[in-house]
C-alpha positions in Angstrom: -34.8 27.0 22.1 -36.5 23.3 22.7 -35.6 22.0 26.1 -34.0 18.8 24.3 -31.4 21.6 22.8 -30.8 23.6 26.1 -30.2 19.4 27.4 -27.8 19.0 24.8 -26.2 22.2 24.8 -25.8 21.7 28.6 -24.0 18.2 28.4 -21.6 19.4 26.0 -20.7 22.8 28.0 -19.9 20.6 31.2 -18.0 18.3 29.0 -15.9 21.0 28.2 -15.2 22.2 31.3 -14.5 18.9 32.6 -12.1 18.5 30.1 -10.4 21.8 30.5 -10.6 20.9 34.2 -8.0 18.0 33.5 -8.4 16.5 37.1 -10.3 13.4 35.7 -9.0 11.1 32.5 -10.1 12.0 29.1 -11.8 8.2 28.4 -13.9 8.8 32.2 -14.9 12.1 31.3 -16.4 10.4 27.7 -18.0 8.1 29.4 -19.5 9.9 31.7 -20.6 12.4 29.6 -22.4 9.1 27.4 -24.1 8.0 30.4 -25.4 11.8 31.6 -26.6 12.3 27.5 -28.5 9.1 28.0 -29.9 9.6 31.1 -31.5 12.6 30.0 -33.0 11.5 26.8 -30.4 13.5 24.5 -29.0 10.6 23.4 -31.8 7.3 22.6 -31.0 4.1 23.8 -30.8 2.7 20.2 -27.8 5.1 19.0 -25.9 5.2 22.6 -23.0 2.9 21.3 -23.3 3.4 17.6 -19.5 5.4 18.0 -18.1 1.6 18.4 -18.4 1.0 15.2 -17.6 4.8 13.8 -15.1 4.4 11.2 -13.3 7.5 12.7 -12.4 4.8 15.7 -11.7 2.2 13.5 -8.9 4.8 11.0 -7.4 5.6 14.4 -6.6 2.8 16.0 -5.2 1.1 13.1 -3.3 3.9 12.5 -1.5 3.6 15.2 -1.2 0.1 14.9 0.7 0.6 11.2 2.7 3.7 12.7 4.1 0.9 15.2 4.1 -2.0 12.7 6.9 0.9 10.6 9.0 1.5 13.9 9.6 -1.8 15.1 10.7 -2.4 11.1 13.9 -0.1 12.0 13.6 1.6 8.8 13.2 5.4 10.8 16.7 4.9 12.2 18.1 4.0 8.8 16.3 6.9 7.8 17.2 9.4 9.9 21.3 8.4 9.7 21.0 8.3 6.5 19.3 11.5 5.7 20.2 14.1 8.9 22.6 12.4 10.7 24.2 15.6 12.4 20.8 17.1 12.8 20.7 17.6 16.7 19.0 21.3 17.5 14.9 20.6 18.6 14.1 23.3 16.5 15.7 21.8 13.3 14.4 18.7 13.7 10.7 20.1 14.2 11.1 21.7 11.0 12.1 19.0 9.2 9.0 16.9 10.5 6.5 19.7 10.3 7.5 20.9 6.8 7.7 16.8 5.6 4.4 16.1 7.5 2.5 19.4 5.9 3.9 18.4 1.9 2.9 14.9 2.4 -0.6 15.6 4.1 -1.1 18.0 0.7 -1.4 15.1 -2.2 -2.4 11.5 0.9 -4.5 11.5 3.6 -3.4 13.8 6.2 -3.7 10.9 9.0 -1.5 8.7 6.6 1.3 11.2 6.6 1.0 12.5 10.4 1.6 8.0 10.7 4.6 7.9 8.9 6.3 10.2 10.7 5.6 9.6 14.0 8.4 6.8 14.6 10.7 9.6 13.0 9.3 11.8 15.7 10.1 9.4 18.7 13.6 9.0 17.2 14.4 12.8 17.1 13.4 12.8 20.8 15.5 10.2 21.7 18.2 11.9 20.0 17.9 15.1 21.5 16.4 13.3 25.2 13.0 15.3 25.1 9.8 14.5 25.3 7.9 13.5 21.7 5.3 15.6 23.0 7.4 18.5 21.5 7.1 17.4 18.1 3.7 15.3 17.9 1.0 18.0 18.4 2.8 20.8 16.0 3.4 17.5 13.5 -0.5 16.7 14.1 -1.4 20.5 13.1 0.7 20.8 10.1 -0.7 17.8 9.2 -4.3 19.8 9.0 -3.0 22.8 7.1 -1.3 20.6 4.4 -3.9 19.2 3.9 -5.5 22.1 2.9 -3.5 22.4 -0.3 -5.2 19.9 -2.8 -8.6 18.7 -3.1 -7.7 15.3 -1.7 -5.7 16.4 1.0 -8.6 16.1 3.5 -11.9 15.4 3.4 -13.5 18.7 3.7 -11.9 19.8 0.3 -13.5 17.0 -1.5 -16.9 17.2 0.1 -17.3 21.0 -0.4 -16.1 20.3 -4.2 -19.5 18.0 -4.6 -21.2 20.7 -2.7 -20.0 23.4 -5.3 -20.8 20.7 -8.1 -24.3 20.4 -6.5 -25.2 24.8 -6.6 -23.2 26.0 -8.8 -22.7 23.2 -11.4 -19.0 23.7 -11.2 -16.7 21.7 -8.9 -13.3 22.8 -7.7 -10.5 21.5 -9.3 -7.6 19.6 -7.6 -4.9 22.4 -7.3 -8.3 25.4 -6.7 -7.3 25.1 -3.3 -3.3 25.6 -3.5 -3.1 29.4 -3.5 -4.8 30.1 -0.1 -3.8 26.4 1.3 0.3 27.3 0.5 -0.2 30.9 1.8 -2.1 29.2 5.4 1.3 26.4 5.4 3.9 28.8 4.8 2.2 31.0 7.8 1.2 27.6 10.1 4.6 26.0 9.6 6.5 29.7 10.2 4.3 29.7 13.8 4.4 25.9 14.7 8.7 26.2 14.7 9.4 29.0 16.5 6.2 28.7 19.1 6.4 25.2 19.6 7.9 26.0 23.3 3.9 26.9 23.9 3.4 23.1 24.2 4.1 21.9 27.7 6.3 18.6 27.4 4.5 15.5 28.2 5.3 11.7 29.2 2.8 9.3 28.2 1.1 7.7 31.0 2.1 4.1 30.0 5.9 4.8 29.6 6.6 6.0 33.6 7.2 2.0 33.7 10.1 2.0 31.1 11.1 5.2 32.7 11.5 3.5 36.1 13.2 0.5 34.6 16.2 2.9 33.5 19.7 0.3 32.7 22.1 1.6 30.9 24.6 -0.6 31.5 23.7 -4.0 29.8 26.9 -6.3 27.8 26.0 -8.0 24.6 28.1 -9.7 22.1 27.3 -9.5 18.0 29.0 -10.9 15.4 30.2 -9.4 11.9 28.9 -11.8 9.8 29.3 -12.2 6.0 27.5 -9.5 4.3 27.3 -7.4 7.4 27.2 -3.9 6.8 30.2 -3.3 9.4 32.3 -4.9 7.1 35.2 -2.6 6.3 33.7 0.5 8.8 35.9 1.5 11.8 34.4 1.5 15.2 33.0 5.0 15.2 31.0 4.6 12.3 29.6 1.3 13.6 28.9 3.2 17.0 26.8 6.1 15.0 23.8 5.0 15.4 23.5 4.4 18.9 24.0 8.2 19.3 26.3 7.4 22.7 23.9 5.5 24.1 26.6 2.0 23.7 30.0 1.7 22.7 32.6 -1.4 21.4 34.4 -2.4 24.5 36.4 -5.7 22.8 36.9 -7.2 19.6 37.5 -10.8 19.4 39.3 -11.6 16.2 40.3 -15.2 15.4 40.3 -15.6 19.6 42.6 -13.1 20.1 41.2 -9.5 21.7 41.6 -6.7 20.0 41.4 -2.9 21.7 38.6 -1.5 19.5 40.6 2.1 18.8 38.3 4.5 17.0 39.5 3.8 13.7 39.5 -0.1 13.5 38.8 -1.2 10.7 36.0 -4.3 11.4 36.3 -7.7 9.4 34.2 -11.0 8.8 33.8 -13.0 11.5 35.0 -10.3 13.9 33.2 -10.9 17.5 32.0 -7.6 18.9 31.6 -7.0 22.8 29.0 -4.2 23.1 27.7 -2.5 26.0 24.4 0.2 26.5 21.2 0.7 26.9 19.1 -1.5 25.1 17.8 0.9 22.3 21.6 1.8 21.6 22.4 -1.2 21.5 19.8 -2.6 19.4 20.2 0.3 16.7 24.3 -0.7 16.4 22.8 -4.6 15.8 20.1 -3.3 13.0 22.2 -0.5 11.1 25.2 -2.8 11.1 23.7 -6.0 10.1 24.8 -7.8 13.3 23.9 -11.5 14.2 23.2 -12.0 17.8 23.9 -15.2 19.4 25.0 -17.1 16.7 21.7 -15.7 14.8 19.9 -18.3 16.0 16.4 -18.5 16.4 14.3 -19.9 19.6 11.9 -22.9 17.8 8.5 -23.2 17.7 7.3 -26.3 15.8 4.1 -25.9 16.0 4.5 -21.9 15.3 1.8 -21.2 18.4 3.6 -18.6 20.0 5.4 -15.1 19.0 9.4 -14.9 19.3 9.9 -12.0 22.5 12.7 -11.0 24.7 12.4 -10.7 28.4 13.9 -8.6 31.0 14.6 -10.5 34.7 16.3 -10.2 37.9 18.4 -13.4 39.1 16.8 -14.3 42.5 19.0 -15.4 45.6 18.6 -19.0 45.0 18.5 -18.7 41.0 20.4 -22.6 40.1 22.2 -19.7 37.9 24.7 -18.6 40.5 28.3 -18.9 39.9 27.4 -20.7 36.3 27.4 -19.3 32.4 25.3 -19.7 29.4 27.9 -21.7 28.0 28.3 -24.3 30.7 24.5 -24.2 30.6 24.3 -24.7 27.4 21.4 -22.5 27.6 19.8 -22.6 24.0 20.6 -26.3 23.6 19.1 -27.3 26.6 16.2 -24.7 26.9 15.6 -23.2 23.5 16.6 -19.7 25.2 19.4 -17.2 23.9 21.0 -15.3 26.5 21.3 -11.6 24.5 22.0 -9.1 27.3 23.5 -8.6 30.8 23.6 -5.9 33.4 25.6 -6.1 36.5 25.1 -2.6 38.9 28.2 -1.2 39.9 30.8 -3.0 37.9 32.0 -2.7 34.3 32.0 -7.1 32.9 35.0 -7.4 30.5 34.4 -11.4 29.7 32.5 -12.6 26.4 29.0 -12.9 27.0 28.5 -16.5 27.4 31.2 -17.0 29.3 29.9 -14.5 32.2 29.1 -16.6 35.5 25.7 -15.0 36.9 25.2 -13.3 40.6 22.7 -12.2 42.4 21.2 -9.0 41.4 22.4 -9.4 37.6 19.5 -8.1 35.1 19.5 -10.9 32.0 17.4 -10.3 28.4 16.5 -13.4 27.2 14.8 -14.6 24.1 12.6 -17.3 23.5 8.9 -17.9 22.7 6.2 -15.9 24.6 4.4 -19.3 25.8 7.6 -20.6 27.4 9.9 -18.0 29.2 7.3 -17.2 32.2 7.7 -21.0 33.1 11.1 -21.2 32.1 12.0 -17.7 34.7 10.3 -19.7 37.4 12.7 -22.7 36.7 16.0 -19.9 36.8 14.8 -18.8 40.2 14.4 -15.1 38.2 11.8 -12.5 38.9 10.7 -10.7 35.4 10.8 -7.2 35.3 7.7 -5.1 34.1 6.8 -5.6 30.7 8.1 -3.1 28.3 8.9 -3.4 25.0 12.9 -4.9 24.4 13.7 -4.6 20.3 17.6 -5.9 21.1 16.9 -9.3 18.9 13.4 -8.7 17.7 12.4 -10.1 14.5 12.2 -8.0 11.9 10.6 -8.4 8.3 12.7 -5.8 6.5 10.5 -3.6 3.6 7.2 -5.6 4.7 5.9 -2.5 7.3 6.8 0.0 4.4 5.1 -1.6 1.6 2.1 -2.0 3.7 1.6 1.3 4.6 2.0 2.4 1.2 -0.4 0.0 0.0 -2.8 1.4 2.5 -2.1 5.4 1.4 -1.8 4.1 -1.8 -5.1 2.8 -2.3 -7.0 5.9 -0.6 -5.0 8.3 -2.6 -6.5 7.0 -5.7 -10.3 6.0 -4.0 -9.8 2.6 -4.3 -10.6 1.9 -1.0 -12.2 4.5 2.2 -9.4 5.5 4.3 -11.2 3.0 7.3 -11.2 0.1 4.6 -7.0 0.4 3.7 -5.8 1.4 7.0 -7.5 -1.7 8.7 -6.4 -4.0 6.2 -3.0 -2.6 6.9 -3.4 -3.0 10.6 -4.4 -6.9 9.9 -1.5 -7.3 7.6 1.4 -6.1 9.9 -0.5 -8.2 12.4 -0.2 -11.6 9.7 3.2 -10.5 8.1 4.5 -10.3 12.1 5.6 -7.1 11.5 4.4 -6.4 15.1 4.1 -8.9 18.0 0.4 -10.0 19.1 1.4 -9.2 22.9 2.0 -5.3 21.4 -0.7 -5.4 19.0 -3.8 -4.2 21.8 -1.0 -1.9 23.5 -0.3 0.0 20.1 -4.3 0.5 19.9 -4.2 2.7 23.2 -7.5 2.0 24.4 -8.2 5.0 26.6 -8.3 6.8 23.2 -10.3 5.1 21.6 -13.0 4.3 24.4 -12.8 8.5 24.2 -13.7 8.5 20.8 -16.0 6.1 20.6 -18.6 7.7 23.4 -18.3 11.1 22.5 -19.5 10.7 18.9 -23.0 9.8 20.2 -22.7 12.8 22.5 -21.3 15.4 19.9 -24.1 13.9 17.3 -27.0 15.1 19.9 -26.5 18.8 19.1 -27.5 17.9 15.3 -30.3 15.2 16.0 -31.7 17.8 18.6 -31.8 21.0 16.0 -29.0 22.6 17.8 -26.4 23.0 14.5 -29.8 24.5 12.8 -30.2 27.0 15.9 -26.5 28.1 15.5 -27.2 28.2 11.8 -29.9 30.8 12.4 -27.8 32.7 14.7 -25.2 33.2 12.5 -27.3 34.1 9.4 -28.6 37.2 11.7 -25.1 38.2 13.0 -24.0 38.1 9.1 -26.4 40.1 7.7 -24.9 43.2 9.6 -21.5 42.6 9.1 -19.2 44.0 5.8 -18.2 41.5 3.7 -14.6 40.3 4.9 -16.9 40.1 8.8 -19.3 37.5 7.2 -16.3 35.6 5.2 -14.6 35.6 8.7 -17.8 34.6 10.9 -18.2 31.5 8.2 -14.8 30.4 9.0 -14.9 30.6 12.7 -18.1 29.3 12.9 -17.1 26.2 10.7 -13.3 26.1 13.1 -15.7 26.0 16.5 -18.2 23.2 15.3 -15.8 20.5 13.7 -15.1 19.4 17.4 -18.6 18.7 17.7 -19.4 17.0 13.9 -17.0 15.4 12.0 -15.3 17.2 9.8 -17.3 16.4 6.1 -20.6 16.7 8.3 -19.7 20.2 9.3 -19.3 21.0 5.5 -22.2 19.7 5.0 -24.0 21.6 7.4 -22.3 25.1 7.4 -21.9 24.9 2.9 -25.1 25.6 2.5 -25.8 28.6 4.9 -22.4 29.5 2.8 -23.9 30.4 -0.5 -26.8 31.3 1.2 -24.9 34.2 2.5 -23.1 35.1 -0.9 -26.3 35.2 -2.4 -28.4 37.2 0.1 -25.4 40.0 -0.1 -24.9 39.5 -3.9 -21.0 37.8 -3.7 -19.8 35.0 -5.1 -20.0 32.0 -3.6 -16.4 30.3 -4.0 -14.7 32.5 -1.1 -17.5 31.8 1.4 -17.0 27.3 0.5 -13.3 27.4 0.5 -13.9 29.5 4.3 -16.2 26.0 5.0 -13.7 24.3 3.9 -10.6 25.8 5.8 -12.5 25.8 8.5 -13.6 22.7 8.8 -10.2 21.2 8.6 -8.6 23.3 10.6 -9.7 22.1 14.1 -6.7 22.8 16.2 -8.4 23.7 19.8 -9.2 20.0 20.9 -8.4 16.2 20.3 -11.6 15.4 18.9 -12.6 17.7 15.8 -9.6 16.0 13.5 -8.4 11.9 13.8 -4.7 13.3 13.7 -5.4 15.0 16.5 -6.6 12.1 18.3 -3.3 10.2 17.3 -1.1 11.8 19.1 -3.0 12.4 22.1 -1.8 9.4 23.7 1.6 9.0 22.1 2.4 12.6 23.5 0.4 12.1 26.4 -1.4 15.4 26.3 -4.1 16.7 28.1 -7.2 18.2 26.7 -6.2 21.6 27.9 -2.7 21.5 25.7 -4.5 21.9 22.8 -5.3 25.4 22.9 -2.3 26.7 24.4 -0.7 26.0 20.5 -4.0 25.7 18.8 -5.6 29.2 19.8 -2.9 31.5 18.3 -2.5 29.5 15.2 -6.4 29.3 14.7 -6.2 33.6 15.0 -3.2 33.4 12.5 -5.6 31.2 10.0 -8.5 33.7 10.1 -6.6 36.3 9.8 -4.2 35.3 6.6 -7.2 33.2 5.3 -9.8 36.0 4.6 -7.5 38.5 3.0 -5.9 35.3 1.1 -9.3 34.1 -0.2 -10.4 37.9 -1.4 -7.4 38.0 -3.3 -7.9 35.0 -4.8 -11.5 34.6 -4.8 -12.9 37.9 -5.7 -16.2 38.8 -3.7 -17.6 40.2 -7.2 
């Protein structure tokens, strides 16, 4: 062993540690690691920040950018009601996204699938008020065993097909891998529902803020316009979607109030007082078709600035004491809608513009991004932290859907690289406005990405160094003296522990050809020993780094490094164990 490999072996070992450590950040740890490669010579300057432009970095963050582009659209809650409305047990509804997530990873890209469901996720855990760490990670690893199924379902599949192509003149066809890959997602999806409780609930380290900033309380007032989907429904199948989170408290028909029983039947032009949290209250608005304020819409001539609602506190000496909207004639005047109010304490029964203001009273107001901090100033209020208010967002209807089927679309049927669609899908929910600029950089979730981005320099140093070639020998020696399901075994496990260090088509690359080089030293076949390459390679379910859909959740769910193998270790045992009796049986040795 050269000193340069005993360097790099030694940087990636205390990388490790550091990581299963946990008492530093993810992103510092990278980073640090970079700087420690560098430093001694493992990594040249001239490669050092090459993992910036990595199209692994790239496919993630927009990712995440389209996943948020789809749940802003509010097409997951019209989902969801429409399709299991009564489904309320954790378990059940980590079935349905695991099994959905797995089928769908098996014929697009497994990242594309795991980003379609991931709003469904965060609605599930609002439902049932857990964490979305519960669902994300066993979601993240049945995306990896779906895609296992086909030949396009990831990108080890297709590369060890070329490799086949390449020794044996024979590539494997599309469905080749469906026996062994159904047999691994019947067992992975079996495990992932009934051990999920193995994954320690998480809170993601930006959301403490919206946690803090808890109001359940707020008044609204919507209208049933022409069209609406209330129409004709009573009052409990209006209130559906808000899962109890907001309630009717008035109806105001032709200026008369009406008690809003149960089974009132709404009408055109009925006025609705609504009170909640703003989440509730926003899903009665969307699934119901609800116009807010009179549905109209803050201007922006010049069309400089994004449309955004604000949270704020009116200050002791706010000129909005003892006054109303109405009397203010606050959109009028300052191109503002008034769309929520909270007052602590007390229940408001009057129609929303005609509330007069106090001290203390927490207002949502709408207007362009450009003007509101100026205008607070003016109301004498004091903004509460940003977090992200949908109550009277704009939204663009089908746009987010069609976009990310475009971008699955295209790399289902290699038109474009999976880097290529999913960043011109991140660019178009950015010029369709199906996401705000201001929530554009927070979607990205930089920490992640800076994590990325340094460690692929670092991981790359045990291949420019010799080290994969070391292992390589290593394992060649160990096979030799092992029967034959052993050395079908060690080829898996060997491929499972160095994805996290080499992206997943590079450890094909690398561990394919010590493959056949096996089955032909001991006189076997070489099929069983690519598809173990193969399996292994996209099966990395010990860290966030071997697999981008592992990556993706990793800050949605706000897991640690450690989490990873508290799930992923028994279900990487389960693999190797179903996977070489399933690939003898359907890959003969002789």
């Amino acid at each position: 062993m050269t000193t340069q490999q005993i360097l790099a072996f030694t940087v990636i070992g205390l990388m490790m540690a550091a990581f299963v450590w946990g008492r530093i950040r993810y992103d510092v740890v990278a980073m640090c690691s970079l700087l420690m490669a560098i430093a001694l010579g493992v990594v040249p300057f001239s490669v050092a920040f090459s993992g910036f432009s990595d199209e692994i970095v790239i496919i993630v963050g927009s990712a995440l950018v389209v996943s948020a582009g789809v749940a802003r659209s509010g097409l997951v809650e019209a989902a969801v009601q429409r399709f299991v409305p009564q489904l309320s047990s954790v378990r059940g509804q980590l079935a349905v996204l695991v099994i959905v997530v797995t089928l769908l990873s098996a014929f697009v890209k497994n990242i594309g699938a795991l980003a379609i469901m991931i709003p469904v996720a965060f609605q599930f855990a609002r439902r049932s008020n857990v964490s979305a760490s519960v669902f994300l990670m066993p979601m993240a690893f049945g995306a990896l065993i779906g895609g296992l199924m086909t030949q396009v379902g990831t990108s080890p599949n297709i590369v060890v097909s070329r490799v086949r192509a390449e020794m044996v003149g024979e590539r494997f066809s599309m469905f080749d891998f469906t026996p062994v890959g159904a047999t691994l997602a019947v067992v992975g999806i079996i495990y992932l529902v009934v051990f999920y409780r193995l994954v320690p609930e998480r809170t993601r380290e930006t959301a403490s803020t919206d946690e803090a900033i808890e109001i359940r309380n707020y008044v609204s007032e919507a209208a049933v316009a022409k069209g609406s989907a209330a129409v004709g429904k009573t009052v409990t199948d209006l209130v559906k979607p808000a899962e109890g989170g907001a309630m009717v408290t008035s109806i105001v028909r032709a200026d008369h109030r009406v008690t809003p029983l149960p089974d009132s039947v709404l009408a055109e032009g009925d006025v609705l007082v609504l009170e909640g949290n703003p989440h509730a209250l926003d899903a009665i608005v969307t699934s119901g078709k609800l116009k807010l304020s009179s549905d109209r819409s803050p201007l922006d001539k010049e069309r400089s600035s994004e449309i955004e609602s604000i949270e704020a506190v009116i200050g002791q000496r706010s000129p909005l004491i003892d006054t109303s909207a109405q009397r203010l004639a606050m959109f009028d005047r300052y191109n503002v809608n008034l769309l929520a109010v909270s007052r602590h304490g007390e229940r408001i029964k009057e129609r929303l513009g005609e509330i007069r203001f106090r001290f203390g009273d927490v207002i949502v107001l709408q207007g362009q991004s450009n003007v509101l901090p100026t205008l607070l100033r003016e109301f004498g209020c004091l903004p509460l932290a940003k977090r992200t208010i949908m109550l009277g967002s704009v939204r663009r209807g089908l746009i987010p859907l069609f976009i990310l089927i475009a971008a699955i679309g295209t790399t289902a049927f290699g038109l474009l690289p999976v880097s290529i669609a999913f960043f011109a899908g991140a660019v178009a929910m950015v010029v369709f406005r199906a996401i705000p600029l201001g929530e554009v950089y927070t979607a990205i979730d930089g920490p992640i990405l800076i994590m990325l981005a340094t460690l692929i320099p670092v991981s790359d140093a045990l291949r420019a160094t010799g080290g994969t070639d070391l292992i390589a020998q290593w394992l060649t020696h160990i096979a030799h003296q092992l029967p034959p399901f052993g050395a079908l075994g060690l080829i898996l496990m060997a491929a499972m522990a160095v994805t996290p260090f080499l992206n997943n088509a590079a450890t094909v690359l690398v561990m394919a050809p010590i493959a056949t080089s096996f089955a032909s030293t001991l006189g076997f076949r070489p099929e069983a020993f690519l598809m173990a390459v193969a399996i292994g390679a996209g099966c990395d379910f010990l860290t966030p780094i071997g697999h981008q859909c592992n990556t993706l959740v990793m800050g949605p769910g706000g897991y640690r490094f450690s989490d990873y193998p508290r799930l992923g270790l028994p279900l990487s045992v389960i693999i190797v164990l179903t996977a070489v009796p399933a690939l003898m049986l359907f890959w003969p040795l002789k």
